[in-house]
C-alpha positions as CSV (number, residue, x, y, z in Angstrom):
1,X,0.0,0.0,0.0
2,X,1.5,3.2,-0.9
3,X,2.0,6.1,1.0
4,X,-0.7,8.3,0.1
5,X,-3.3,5.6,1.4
6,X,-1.4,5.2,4.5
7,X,-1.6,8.9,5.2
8,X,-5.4,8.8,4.0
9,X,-5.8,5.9,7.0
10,X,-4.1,8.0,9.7
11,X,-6.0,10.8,9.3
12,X,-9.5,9.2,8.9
13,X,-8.2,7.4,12.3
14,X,-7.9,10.5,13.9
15,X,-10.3,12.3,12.8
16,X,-13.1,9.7,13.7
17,X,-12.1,10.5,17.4
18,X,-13.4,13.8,16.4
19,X,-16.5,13.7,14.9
20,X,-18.6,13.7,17.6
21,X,-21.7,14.1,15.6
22,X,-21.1,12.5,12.9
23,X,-19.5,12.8,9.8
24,X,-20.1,16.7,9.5
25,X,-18.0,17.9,11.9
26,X,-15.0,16.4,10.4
27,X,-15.7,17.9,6.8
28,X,-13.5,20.6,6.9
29,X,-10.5,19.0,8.1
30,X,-10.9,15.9,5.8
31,X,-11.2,18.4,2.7
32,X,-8.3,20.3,4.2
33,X,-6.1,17.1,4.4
34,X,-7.4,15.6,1.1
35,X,-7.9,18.6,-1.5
36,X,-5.7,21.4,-0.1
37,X,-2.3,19.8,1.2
38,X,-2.7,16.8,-1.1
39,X,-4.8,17.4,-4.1
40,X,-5.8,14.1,-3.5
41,X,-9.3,15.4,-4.8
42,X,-10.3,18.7,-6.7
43,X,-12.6,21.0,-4.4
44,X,-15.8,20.2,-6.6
45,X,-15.1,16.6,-6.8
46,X,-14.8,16.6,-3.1
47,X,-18.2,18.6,-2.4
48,X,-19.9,16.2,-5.3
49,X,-18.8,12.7,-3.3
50,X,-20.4,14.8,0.2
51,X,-23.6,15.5,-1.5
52,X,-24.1,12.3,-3.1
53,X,-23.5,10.3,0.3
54,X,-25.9,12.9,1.8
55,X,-28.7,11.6,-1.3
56,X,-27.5,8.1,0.1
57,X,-29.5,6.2,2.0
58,X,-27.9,4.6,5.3
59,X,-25.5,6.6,7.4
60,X,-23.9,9.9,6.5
61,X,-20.3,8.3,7.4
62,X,-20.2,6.5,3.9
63,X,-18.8,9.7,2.3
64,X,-15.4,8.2,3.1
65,X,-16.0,5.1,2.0
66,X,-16.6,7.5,-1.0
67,X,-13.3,9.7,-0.8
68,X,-11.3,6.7,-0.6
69,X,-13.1,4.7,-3.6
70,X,-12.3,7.9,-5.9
71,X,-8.4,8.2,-4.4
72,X,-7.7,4.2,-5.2
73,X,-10.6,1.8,-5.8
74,X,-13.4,-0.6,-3.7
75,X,-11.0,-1.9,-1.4
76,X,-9.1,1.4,-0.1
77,X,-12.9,2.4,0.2
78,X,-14.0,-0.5,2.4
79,X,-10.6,0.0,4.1
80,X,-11.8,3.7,4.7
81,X,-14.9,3.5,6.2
82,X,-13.4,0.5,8.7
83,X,-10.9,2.6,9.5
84,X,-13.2,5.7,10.3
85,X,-16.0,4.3,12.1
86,X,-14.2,1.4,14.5
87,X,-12.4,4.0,16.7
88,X,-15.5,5.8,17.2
89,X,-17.6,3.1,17.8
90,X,-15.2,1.2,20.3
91,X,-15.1,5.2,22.3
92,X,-19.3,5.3,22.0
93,X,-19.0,1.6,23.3
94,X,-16.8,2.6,26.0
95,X,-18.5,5.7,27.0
96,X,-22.2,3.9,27.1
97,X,-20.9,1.4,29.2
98,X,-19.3,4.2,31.7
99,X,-22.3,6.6,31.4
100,X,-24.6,5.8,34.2
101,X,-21.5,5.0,36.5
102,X,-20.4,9.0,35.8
103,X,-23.7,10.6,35.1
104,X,-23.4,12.5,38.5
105,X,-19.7,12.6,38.3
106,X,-18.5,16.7,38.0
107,X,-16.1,15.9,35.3
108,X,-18.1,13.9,33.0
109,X,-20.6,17.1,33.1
110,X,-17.7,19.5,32.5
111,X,-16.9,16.8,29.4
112,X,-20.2,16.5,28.2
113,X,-21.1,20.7,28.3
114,X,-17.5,21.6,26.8
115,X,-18.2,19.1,23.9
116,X,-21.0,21.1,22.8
117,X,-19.2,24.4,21.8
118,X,-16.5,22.4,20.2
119,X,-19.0,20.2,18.2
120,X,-20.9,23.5,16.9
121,X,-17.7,25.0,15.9
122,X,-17.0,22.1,13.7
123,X,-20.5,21.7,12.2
124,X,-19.8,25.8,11.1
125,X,-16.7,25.0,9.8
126,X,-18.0,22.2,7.4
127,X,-20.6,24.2,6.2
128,X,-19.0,27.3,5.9
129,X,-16.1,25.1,3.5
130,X,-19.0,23.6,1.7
131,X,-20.8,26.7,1.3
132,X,-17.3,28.1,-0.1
133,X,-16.6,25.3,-2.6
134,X,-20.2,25.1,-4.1
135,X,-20.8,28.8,-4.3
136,X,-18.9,28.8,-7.5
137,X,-21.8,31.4,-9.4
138,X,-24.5,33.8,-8.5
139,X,-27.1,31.1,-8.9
140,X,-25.0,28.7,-7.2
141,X,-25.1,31.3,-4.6
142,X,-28.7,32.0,-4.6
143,X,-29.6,28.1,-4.6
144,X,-27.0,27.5,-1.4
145,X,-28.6,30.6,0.3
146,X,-32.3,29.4,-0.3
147,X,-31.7,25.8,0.6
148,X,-30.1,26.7,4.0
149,X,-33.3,28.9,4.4
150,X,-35.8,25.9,3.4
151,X,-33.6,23.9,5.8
152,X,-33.9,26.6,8.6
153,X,-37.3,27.5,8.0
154,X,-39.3,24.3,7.1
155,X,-38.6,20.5,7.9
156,X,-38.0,19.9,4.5
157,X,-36.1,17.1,4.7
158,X,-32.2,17.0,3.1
159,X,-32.7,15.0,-0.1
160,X,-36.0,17.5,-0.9
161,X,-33.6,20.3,-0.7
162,X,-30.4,18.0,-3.0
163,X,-33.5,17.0,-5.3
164,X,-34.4,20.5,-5.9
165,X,-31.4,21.1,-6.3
166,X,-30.7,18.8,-9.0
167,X,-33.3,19.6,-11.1
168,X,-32.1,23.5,-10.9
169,X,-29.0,21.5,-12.5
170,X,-30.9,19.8,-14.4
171,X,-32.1,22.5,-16.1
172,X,-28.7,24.4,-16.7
173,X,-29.5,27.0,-14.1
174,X,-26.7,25.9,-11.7
């Protein structure tokens, strides 16, 4: 396995400590790591692979079973997504087991209220980047801005807004 993948693995292993929340908190630094410092991915190509795993069914965490299918292939993609969600869900498994035990303790409170800031922080991050990357024309812009005010406003759910969306695109008018 060459070294790109390897350097693919170790940050998808770290980074799944971090998303607490799921895949979109971790957005920003995966597209820093894999289009940025590597060019691994061009920026469209990258936001393309995040909004067809969001059109997906099944969990949101397949987008890097995504990234790494495009970087080298089916198996670097299986690889990928192992490599992603074990840590987290060998720290979730942990944590459940622990939680009642700590529920009254003052640091696990301290824990659980300092998470919160941090995990907002990264969820605007991700969208800011994504915002950034798909805003590429005025009606880009316009069709970003009015989905995240569908998504604010109504309970439209996600693939509404990505199907809309499309057929903007469809249409040439994105």
């Amino acid at each position: 396995m060459d070294d790109t993948i390897l350097s693919l693995f170790g940050h998808l292993l770290l980074q799944s400590l971090m998303a607490i929340g799921g895949i979109y908190v971790v957005v920003a630094e995966l597209q820093r790591v894999v289009v940025v410092e590597n060019g691994w991915i061009a920026a469209d190509e990258f936001a393309a692979l995040f909004a067809l795993a969001q059109a997906a069914p099944g969990p949101n965490t397949i987008f890097v079973a995504l990234v790494g299918w495009r970087m080298a292939g089916l198996w670097v993609g299986a690889l990928a997504i192992c490599i992603f969600v074990l840590p987290s869900f060998v720290l979730s498994v942990l944590l459940a087991r622990g939680w009642s035990r700590w529920a009254d303790e003052r640091w696990f409170d301290l824990l659980r209220k300092g998470l919160v800031p941090v995990t907002v922080g990264l969820l605007a991050s991700s969208a800011a980047l994504l915002t950034q990357t798909s805003a590429v024309s005025p009606m880009a812009i316009g069709v970003t801005g009015g989905a995240a005010a569908l998504s604010l406003r109504t309970r439209l759910p996600p693939l509404a807004l990505l199907s809309l969306a499309a057929i903007l695109g469809a249409f040439g008018l994105v």
